[in-house]
Short mmCIF file of the C-alpha atoms (twelve columns), coordinates in Angstrom:
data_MODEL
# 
_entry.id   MODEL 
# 
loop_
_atom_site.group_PDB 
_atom_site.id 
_atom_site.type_symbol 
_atom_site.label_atom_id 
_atom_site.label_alt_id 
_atom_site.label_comp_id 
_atom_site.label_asym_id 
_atom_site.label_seq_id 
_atom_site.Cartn_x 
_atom_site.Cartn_y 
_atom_site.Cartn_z 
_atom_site.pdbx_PDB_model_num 
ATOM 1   C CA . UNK A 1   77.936  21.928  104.176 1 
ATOM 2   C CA . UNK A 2   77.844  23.282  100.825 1 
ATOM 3   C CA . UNK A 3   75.601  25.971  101.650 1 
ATOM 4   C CA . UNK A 4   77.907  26.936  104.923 1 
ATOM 5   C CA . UNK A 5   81.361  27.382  101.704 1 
ATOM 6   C CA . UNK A 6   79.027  29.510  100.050 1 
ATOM 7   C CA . UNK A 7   77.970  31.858  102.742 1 
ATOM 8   C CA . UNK A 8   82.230  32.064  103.684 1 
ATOM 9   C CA . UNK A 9   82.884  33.050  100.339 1 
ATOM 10  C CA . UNK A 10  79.919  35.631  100.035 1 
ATOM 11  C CA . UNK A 11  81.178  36.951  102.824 1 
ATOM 12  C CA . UNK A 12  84.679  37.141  102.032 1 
ATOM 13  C CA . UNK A 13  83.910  38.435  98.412  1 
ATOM 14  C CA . UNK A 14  81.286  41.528  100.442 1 
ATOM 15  C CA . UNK A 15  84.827  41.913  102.578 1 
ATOM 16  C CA . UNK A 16  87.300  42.200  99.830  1 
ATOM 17  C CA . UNK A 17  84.881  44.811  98.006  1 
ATOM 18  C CA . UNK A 18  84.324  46.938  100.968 1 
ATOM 19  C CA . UNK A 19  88.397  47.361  101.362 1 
ATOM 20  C CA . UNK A 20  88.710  47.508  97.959  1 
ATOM 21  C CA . UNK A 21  85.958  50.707  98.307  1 
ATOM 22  C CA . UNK A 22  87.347  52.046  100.990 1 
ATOM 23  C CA . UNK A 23  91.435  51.949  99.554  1 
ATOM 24  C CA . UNK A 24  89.629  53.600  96.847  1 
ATOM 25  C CA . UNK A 25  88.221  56.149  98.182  1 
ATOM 26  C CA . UNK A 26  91.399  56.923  100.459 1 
ATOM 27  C CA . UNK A 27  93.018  57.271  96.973  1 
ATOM 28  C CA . UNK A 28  90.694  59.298  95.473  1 
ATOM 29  C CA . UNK A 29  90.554  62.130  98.714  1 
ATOM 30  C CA . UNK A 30  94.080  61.859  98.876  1 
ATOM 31  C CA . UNK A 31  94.724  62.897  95.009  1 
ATOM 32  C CA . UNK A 32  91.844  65.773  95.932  1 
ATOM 33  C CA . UNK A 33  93.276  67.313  98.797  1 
ATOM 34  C CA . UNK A 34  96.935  66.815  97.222  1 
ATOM 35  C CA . UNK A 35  97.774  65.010  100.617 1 
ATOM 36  C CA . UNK A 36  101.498 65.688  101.212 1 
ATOM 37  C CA . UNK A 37  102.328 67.632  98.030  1 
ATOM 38  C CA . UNK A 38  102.399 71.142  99.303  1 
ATOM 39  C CA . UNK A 39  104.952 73.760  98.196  1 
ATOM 40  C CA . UNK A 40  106.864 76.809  98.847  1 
ATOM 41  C CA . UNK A 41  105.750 79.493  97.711  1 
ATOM 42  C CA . UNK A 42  108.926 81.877  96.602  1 
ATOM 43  C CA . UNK A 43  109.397 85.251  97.589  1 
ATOM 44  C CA . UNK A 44  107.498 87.453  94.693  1 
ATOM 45  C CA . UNK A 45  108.478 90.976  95.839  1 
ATOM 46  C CA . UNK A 46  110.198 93.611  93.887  1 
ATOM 47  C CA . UNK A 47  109.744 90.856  90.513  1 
ATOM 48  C CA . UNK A 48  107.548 92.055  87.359  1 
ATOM 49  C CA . UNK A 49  104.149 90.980  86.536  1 
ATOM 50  C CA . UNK A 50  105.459 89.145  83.987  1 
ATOM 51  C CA . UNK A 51  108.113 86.729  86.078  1 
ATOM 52  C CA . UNK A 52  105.122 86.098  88.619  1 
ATOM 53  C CA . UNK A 53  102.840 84.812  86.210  1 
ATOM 54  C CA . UNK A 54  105.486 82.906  84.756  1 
ATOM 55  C CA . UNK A 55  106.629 81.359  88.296  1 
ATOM 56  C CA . UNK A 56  102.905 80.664  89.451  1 
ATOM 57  C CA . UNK A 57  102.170 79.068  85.865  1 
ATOM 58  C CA . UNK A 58  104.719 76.468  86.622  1 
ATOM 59  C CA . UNK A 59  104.006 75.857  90.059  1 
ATOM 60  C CA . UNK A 60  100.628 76.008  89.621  1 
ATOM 61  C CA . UNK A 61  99.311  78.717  91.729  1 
ATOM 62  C CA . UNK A 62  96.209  81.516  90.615  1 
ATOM 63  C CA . UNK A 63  96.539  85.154  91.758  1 
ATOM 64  C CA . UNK A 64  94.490  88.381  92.299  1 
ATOM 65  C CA . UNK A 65  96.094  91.509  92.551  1 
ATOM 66  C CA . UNK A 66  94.026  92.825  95.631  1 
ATOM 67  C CA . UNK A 67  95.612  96.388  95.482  1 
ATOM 68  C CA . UNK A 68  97.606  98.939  93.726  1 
ATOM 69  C CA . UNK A 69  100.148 101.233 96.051  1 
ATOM 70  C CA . UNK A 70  103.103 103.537 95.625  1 
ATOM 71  C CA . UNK A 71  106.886 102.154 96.837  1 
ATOM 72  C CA . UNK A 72  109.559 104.472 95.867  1 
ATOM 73  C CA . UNK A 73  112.295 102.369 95.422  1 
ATOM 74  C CA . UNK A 74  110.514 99.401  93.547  1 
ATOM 75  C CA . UNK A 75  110.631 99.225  89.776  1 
ATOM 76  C CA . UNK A 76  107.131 100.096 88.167  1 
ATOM 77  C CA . UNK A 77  104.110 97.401  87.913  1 
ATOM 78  C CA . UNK A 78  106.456 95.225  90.088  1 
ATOM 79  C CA . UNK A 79  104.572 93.548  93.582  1 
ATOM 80  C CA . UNK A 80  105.466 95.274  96.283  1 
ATOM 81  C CA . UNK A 81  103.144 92.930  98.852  1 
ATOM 82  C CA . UNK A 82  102.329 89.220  98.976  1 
ATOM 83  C CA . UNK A 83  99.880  86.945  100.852 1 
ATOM 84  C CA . UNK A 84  100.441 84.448  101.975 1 
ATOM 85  C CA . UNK A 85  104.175 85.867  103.021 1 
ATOM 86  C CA . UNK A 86  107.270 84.183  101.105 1 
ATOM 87  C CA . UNK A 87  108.324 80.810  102.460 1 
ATOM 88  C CA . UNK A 88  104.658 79.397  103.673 1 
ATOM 89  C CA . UNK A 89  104.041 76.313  102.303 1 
ATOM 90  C CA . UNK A 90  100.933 76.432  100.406 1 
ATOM 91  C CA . UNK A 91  99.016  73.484  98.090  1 
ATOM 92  C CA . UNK A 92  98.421  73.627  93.928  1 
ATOM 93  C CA . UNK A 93  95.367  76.055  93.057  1 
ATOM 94  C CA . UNK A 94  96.050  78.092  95.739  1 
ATOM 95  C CA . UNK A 95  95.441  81.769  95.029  1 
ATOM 96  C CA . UNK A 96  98.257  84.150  95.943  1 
ATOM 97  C CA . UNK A 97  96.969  88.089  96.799  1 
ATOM 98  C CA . UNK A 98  99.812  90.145  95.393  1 
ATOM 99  C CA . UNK A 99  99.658  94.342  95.586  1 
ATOM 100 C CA . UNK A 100 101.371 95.779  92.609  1 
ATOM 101 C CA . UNK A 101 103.508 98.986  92.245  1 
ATOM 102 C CA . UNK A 102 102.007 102.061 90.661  1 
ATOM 103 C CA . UNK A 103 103.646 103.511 87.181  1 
ATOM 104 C CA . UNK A 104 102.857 106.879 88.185  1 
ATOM 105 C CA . UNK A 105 105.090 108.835 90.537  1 
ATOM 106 C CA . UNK A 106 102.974 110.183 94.055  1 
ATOM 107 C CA . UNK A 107 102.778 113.579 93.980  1 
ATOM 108 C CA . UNK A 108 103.209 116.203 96.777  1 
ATOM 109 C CA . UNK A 109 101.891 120.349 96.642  1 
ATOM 110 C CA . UNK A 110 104.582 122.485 97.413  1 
ATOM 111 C CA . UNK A 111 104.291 124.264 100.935 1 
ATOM 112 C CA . UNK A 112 105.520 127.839 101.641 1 
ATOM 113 C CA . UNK A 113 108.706 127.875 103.249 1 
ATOM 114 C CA . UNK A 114 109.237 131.519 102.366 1 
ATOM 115 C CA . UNK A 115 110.040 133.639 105.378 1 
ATOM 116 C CA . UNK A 116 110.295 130.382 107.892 1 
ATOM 117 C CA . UNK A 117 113.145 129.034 109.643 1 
ATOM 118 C CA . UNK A 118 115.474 126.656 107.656 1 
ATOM 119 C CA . UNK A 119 114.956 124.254 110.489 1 
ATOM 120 C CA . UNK A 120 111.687 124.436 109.754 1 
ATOM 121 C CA . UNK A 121 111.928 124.222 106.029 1 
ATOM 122 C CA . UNK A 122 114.225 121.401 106.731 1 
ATOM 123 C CA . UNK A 123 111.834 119.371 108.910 1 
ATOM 124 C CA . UNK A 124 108.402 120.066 106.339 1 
ATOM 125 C CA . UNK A 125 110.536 119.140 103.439 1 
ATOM 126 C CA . UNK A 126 111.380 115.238 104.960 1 
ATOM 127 C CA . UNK A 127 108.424 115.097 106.106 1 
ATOM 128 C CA . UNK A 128 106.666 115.517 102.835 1 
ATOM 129 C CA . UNK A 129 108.823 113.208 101.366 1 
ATOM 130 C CA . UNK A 130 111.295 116.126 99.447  1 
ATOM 131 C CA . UNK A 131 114.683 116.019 98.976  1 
ATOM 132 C CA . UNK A 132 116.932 118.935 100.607 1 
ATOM 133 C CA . UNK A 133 119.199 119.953 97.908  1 
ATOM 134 C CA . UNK A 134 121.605 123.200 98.195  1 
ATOM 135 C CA . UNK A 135 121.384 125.583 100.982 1 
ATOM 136 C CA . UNK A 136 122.543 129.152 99.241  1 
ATOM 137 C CA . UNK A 137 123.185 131.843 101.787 1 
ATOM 138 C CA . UNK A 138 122.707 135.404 101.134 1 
ATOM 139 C CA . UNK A 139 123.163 138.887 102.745 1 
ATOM 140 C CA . UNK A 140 120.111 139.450 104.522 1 
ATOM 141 C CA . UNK A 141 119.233 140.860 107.699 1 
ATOM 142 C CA . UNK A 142 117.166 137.983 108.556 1 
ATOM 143 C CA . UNK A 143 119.325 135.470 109.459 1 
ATOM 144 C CA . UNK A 144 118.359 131.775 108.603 1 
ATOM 145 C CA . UNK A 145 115.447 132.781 107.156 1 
ATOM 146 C CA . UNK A 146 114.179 130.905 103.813 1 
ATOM 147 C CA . UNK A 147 114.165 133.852 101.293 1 
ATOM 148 C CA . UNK A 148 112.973 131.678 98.243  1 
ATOM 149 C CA . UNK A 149 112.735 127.774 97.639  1 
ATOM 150 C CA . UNK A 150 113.946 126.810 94.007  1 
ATOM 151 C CA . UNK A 151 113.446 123.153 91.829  1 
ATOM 152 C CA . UNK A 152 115.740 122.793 88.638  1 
ATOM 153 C CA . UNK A 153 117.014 126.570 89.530  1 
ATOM 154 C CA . UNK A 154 113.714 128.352 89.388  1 
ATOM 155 C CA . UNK A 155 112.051 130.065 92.056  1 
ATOM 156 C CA . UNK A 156 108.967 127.517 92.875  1 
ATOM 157 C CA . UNK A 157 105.476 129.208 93.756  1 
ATOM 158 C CA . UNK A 158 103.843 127.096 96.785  1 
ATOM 159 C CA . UNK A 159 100.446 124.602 95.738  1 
ATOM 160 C CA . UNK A 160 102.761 123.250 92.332  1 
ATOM 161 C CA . UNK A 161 102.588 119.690 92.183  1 
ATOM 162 C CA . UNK A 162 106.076 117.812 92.434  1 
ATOM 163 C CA . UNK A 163 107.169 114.494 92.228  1 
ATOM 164 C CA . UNK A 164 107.562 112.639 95.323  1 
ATOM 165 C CA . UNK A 165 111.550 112.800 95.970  1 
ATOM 166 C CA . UNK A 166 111.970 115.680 93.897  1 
ATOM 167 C CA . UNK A 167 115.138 118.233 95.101  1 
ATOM 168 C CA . UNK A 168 114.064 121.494 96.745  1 
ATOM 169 C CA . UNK A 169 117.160 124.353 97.191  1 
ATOM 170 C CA . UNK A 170 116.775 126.765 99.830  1 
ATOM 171 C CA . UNK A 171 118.163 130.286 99.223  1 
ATOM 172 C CA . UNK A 172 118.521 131.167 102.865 1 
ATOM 173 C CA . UNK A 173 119.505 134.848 104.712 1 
ATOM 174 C CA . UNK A 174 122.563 134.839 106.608 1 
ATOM 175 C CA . UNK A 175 121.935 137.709 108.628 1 
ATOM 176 C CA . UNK A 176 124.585 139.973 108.137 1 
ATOM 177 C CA . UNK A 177 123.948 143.530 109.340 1 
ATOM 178 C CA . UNK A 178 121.896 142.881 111.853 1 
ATOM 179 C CA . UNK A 179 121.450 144.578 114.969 1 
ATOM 180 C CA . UNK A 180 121.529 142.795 118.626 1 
ATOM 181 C CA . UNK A 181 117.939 143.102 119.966 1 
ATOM 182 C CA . UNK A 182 116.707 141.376 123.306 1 
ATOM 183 C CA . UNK A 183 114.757 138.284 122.435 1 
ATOM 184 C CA . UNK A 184 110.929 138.968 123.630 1 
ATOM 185 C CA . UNK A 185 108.728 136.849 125.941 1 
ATOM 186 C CA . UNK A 186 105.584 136.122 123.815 1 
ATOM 187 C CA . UNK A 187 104.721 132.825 125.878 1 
ATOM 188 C CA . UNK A 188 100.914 133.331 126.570 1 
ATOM 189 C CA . UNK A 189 100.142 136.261 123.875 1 
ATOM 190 C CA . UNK A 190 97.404  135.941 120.976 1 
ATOM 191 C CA . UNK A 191 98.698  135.585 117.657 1 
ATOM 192 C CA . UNK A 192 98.050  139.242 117.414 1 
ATOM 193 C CA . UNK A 193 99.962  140.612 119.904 1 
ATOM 194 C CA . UNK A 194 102.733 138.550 119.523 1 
ATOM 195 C CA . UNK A 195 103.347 139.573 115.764 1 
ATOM 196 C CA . UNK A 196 103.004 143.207 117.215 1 
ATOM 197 C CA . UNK A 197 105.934 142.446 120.041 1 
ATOM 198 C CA . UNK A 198 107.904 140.471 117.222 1 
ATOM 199 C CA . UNK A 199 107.423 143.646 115.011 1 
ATOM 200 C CA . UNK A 200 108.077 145.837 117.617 1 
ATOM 201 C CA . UNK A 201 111.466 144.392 118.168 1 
ATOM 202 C CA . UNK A 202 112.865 144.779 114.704 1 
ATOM 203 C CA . UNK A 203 112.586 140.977 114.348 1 
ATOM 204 C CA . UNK A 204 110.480 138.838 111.470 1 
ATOM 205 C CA . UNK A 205 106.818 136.626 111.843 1 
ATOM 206 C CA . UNK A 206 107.686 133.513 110.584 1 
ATOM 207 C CA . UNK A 207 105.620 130.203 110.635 1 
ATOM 208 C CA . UNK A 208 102.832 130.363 112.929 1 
ATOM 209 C CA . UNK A 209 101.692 126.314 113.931 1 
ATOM 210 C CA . UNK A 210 98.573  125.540 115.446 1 
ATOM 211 C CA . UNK A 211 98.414  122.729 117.939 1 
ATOM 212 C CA . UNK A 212 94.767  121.600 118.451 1 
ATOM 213 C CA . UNK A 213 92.012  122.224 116.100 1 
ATOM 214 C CA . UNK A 214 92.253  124.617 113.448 1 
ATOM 215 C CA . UNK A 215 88.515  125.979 114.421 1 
ATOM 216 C CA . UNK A 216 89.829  127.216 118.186 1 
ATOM 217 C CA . UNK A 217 92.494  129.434 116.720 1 
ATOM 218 C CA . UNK A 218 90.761  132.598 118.103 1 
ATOM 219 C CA . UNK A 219 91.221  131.379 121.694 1 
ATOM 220 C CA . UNK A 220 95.055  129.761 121.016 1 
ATOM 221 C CA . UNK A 221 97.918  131.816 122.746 1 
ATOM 222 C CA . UNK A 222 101.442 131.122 122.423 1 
ATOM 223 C CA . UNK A 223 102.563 128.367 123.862 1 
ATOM 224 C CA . UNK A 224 106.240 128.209 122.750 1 
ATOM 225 C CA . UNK A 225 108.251 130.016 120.424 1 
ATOM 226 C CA . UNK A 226 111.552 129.848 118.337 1 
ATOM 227 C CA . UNK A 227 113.961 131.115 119.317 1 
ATOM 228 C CA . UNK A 228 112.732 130.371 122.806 1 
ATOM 229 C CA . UNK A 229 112.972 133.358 125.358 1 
ATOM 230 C CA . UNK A 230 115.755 133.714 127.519 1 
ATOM 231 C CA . UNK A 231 116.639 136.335 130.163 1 
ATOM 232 C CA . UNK A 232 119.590 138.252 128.263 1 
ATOM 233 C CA . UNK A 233 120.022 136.257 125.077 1 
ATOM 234 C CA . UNK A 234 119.209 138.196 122.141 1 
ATOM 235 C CA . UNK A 235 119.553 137.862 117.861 1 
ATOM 236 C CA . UNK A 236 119.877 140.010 114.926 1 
ATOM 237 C CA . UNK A 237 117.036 142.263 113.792 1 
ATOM 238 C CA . UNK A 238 115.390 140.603 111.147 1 
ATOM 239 C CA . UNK A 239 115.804 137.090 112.110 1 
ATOM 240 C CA . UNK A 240 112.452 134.861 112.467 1 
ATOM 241 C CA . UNK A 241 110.737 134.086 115.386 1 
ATOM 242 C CA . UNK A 242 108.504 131.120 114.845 1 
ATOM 243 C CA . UNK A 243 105.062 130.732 117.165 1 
ATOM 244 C CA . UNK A 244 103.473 127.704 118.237 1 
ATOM 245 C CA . UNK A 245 99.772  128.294 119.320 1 
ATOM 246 C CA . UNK A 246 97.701  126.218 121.418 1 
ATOM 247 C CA . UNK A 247 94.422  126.215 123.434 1 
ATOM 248 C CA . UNK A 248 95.211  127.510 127.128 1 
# 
């Protein structure tokens, strides 16, 4: 009888200690994992370098700026990405991938907008990322033709490196003086032979654009031009004629 006690209580004493193990253990992955206790993590963009490593001190977060990139309109050194996104609920020791703003301005080379349209000036301009400050016209027989491009009031020689968002004026030709001339057909004509017919017709070459690759330009005719050909219409002698060449 005695010896059937003590087995009971053995065996209740091996059952106690293997919950007691096991609750333990529970505990122990629980407090690893951080079971429960995630947080959000705040929306870093646009903040300096110093804030974020203030804000992921406290809440207990690493980081590792991944990448360094150029955003206009954010401050300097201030993160312009963030992963994971703002809002995701992440856990303690989790590390944040943050891409910081550059402190030096992008840079852009001046193109040559002399003798091209101002629409055409006007598009490569946005496109680089320029501002379009004054348009100046002056007597000229080429009407809306660019007849210099100035920064800070100085005429501006194309290749000089500008800030990104820097303000380009256009000193442009109104075409006063001007004869009427018929507007030629060049559709289909080499380069050549359309600056000879462009020439021929007291007007003015201006940008000549190459669809396709740059190596084919031998073989590219004129696919359309600007202003395009029209039975009867015509323009002032002078004005620009802009080609756009492509591979027949």
């Amino acid at each position: 009888m005695r010896f059937i006690k003590s087995f009971f209580f053995n065996l209740l004493l091996v059952g106690i200690s293997i919950y007691l193990l096991v609750w333990i253990a529970a505990q122990a992955l629980s407090v690893y994992t951080r079971h429960g206790q995630s947080l959000t993590l705040p929306n870093l963009k646009g903040l300096k370098m110093e804030e974020v490593e203030q804000i992921l001190q406290e809440k207990k977060l690493r980081y590792v700026i991944t990448d360094t990139v150029f955003v206009d309109k954010l401050p300097k050194l201030a993160i312009a990405e963030q992963n994971p996104a703002p809002n995701s609920k992440v856990k303690e020791g989790r590390i944040i991938y943050l891409s910081i703003n550059s402190d030096a301005s992008a840079t852009v080379l001046m193109p040559n907008l002399i003798n091209s349209s101002l629409r055409y000036a006007e598009t490569v301009l946005k496109g680089m990322g320029l501002q379009i400050g004054t348009i100046s016209f002056k007597p000229d027989i080429a009407q809306n033709a660019v007849l210099d491009q100035l920064w800070n009031g100085q005429s501006l020689q194309p290749g000089v490196k500008l800030a990104k968002g820097s303000t380009i004026d256009l000193l442009v030709g109104d075409g006063s003086g001007g004869a009427l001339v018929p507007i030629p057909n060049l559709i289909g004509l080499s380069a050549q032979d359309a600056t000879k017919l462009i020439e021929s017709s007291l007007l003015t070459l201006g940008t000549v654009v190459y669809e396709g690759p740059a190596k084919d330009s031998l073989r590219a005719v004129v696919k359309r031009q600007n202003p395009p050909f029209k039975e009867g219409e015509t323009m002032r002698s002078g004005e620009i004629v802009d080609l756009f060449m492509a591979i027949p």
